[in-house]
C-alpha positions in Angstrom: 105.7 -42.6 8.4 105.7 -39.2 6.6 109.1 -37.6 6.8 107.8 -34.6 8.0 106.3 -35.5 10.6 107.7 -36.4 14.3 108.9 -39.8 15.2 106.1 -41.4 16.8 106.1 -41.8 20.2 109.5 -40.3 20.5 109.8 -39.7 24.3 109.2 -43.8 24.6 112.3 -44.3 22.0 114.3 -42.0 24.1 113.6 -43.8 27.3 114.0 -47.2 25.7 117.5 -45.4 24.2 118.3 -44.8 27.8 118.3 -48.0 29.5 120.6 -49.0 26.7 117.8 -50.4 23.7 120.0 -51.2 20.6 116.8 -51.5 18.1 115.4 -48.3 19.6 118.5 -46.1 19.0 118.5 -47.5 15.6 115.1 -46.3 15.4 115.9 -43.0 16.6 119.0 -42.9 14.1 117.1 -43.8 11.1 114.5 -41.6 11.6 117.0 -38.4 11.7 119.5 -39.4 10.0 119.0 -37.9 6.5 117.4 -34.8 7.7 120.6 -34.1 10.1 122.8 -35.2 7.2 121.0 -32.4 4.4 121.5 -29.9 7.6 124.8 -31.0 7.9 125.0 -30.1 4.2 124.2 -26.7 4.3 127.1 -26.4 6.8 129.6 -28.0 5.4 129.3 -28.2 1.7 131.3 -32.3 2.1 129.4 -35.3 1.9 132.1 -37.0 4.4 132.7 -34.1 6.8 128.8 -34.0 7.0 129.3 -38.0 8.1 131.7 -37.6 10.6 129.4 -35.0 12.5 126.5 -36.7 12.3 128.1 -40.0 13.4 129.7 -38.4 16.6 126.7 -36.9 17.3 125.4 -40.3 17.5 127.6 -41.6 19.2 128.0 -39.0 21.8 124.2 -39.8 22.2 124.5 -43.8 22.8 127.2 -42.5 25.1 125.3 -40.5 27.2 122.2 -42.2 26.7 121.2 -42.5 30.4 120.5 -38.4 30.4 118.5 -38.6 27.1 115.4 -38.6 29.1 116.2 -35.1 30.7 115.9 -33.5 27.4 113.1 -31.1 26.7 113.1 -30.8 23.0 115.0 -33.6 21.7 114.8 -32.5 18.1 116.0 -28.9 18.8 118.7 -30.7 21.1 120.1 -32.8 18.3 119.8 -30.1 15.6 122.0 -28.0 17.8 124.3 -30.7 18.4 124.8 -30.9 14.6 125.1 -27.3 14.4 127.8 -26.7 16.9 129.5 -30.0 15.6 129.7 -28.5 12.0 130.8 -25.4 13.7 133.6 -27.3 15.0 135.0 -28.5 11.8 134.4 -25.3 9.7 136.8 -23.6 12.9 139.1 -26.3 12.5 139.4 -26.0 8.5 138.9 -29.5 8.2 136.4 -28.3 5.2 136.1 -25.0 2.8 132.7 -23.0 3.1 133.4 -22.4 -0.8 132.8 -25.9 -2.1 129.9 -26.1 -4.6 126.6 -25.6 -3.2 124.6 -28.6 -2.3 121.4 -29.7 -4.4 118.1 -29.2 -2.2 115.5 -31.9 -1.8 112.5 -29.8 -1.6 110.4 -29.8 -4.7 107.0 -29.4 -5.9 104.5 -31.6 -5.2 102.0 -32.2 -8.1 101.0 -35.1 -10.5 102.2 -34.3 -13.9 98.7 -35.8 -16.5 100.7 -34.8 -19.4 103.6 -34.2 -21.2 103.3 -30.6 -21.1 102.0 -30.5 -17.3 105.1 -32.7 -16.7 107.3 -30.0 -18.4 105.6 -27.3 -16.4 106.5 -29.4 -13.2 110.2 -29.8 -13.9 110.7 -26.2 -15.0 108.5 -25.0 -12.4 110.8 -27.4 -9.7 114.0 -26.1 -11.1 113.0 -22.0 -10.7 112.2 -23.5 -7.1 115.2 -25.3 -6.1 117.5 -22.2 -8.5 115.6 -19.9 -5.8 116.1 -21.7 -2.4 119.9 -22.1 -3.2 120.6 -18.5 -4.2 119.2 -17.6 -0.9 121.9 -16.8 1.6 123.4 -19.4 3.7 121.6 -18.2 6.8 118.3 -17.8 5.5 118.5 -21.2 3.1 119.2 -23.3 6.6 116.1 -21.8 8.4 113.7 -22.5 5.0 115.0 -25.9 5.1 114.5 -26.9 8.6 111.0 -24.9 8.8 109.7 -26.7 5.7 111.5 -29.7 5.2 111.8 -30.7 8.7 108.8 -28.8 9.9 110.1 -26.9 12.5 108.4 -24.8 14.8 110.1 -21.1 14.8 110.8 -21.4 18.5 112.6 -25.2 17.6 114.5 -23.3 14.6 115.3 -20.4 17.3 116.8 -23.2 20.1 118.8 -24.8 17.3 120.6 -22.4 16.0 120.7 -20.0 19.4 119.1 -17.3 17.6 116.0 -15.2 18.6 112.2 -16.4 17.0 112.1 -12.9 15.3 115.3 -13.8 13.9 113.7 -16.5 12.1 110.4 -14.9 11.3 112.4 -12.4 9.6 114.8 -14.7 7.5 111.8 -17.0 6.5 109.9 -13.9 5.0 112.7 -13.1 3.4 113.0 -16.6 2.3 109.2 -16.6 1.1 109.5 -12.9 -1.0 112.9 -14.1 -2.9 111.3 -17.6 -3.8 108.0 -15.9 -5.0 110.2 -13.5 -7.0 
């Protein structure tokens, strides 16, 4: 299954979730985990704070799995349960915002056939990834979930409780300091 794309069948998970399906809540785990983790990240700046959110999300999900069902938009749902649990540790000062900026995992996607094409690709990919992580905190977290996650501006919107021309306007900004 492509990364990017949506969990297959995802309201069937979520049901089987609810009535208390081990192997489908690992499912559903394994499928988000990373991509909450690397959002976690961008939060956070600590591989272990970044952990502990995404496992109490978890948790609080396998806790309250019998209202899983009820949820519209489960991916904007659990995006926004990562937000507001990062938000939660950055109030409680459990972590610094001034750690050392994450790596990002987007990159180019090309076949290097030679040598030199190959060097093009990795100096091309490192302008790239130089460019997404000088781009401010607020509009490196929408780039990431829009492209990396593929999230629709509305989803992005719900996550973070912020208007769509909110993100329309941070992802063009995103888009003119990357070309730059």
């Amino acid at each position: 299954m492509n990364s990017y794309q949506r969990i297959e069948n995802e309201q069937q998970i979520l049901k089987k979730v609810s009535q208390g399906d081990t192997q489908a809540f690992r499912t559903l785990y394994m499928y988000y985990y990373n991509r909450l983790f690397q959002f976690a990240i961008l939060f956070l700046r600590s591989e272990p704070a970044s952990e502990d959110v995404i496992e109490d999300v978890f948790f609080n999900i396998w806790k309250d799995r019998d209202t899983l069902t009820d949820i519209p938009n489960f991916q904007a749902y659990i995006y926004q349960a990562v937000r507001n649990g990062c938000l939660n540790v950055l109030k409680s000062g459990y972590v610094s915002k001034r750690d050392e900026l994450p790596e990002t995992e987007l990159q180019v996607k090309i076949a290097p056939d030679s040598p030199l094409d190959e060097l093009t690709y990795k100096e091309l990919n490192n302008a790239i990834q130089q460019a997404i992580n000088a781009l401010p905190e607020r509009c490196r977290i929408i780039f990431k979930m829009a492209k990396e996650d593929d999230m629709s501006h509305r989803e992005i919107a719900e996550a973070l409780s912020i208007k769509i021309c909110t993100v329309e306007r941070q992802l063009l900004l995103a888009k003119d300091k990357i070309k730059q």
